[in-house]
C-alpha positions in Angstrom: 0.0 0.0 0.0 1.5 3.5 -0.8 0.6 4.9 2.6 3.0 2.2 4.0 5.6 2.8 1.9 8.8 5.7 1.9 8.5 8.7 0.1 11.3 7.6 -1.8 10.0 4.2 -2.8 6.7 6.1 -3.7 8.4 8.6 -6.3 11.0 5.6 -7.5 7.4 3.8 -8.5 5.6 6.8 -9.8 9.1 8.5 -11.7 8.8 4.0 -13.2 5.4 4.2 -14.1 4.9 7.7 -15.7 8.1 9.2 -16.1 6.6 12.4 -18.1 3.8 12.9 -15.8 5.7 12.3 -12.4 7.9 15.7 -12.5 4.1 17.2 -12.6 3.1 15.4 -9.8 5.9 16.0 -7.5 5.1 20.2 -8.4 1.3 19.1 -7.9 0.7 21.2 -11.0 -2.2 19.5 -12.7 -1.3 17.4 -16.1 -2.6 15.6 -19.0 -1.0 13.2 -21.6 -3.6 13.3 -24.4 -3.4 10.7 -27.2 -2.7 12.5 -30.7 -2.6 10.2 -33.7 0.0 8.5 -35.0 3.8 8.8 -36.6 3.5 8.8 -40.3 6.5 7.0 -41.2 7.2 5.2 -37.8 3.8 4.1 -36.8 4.5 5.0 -33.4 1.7 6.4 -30.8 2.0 10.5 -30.6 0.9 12.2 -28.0 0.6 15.8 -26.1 1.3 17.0 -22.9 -0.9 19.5 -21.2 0.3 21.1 -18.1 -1.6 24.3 -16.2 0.0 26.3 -13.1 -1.8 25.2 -10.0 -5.0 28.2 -9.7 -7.4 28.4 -7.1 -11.0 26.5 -7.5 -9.1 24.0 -9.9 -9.3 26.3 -12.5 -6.2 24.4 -14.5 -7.9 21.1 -13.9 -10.6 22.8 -16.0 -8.8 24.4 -18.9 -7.0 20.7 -19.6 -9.8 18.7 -19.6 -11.7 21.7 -21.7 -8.7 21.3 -24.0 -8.4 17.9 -24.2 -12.0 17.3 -25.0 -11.3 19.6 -27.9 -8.2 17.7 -29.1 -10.4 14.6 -28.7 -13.3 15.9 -30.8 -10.8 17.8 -33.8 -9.2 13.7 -34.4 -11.2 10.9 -31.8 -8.4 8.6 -30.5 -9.5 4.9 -30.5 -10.7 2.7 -27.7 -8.5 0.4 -28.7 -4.6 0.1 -30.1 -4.6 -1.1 -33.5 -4.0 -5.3 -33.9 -5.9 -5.9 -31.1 -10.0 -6.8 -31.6 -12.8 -4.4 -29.5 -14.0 -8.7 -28.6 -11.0 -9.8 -26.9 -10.4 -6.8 -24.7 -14.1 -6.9 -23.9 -14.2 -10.7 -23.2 -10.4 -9.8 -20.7 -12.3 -7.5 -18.8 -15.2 -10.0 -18.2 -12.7 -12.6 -16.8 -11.2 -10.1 -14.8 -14.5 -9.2 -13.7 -15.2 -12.6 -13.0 -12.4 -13.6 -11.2 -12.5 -10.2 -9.1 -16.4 -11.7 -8.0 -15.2 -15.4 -7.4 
């Protein structure tokens, strides 16, 4: 459980896990990594970083997800990566699902 671990152990795992995201954390400066289409010649994943000041009322909160839901309505990002089927992510999650209940 995080509350029972260091500080240290804490941002090693969080610096591991999101690595762009993380220096936002640690500033508590609110952040978004937004999906935006994909490399033309590498096929790779592209995506933007949104990051606000911290402003009273959650005011940067607001402006990036206001700006992300434009980004997602100017080119929708899929559900799903591509080579993988919408019916065997959907039939994962009901195992999961079903294991979680059993």
């Amino acid at each position: 459980m995080w509350s029972e671990r260091s500080w240290f152990a804490n941002l090693a795992s969080n610096i591991r896990y999101a690595p762009y995201q993380s220096t936002w954390n640690l500033l508590d400066w609110p952040a978004a990594n937004v999906p935006a289409g994909w490399h033309r010649v590498d096929g790779v994943p592209l995506g933007v970083q949104i990051v606000a000041p911290p402003q009273p009322n959650a005011a940067g909160e607001k402006l990036i997800l206001s700006l992300a839901l434009q980004l997602e309505r100017i080119r929708p990002w899929p559900r799903v990566a591509p080579g993988f089927s919408t019916e065997s992510t959907e039939s994962t999650g009901r195992r999961r699902r079903k294991a979680a209940s059993d």
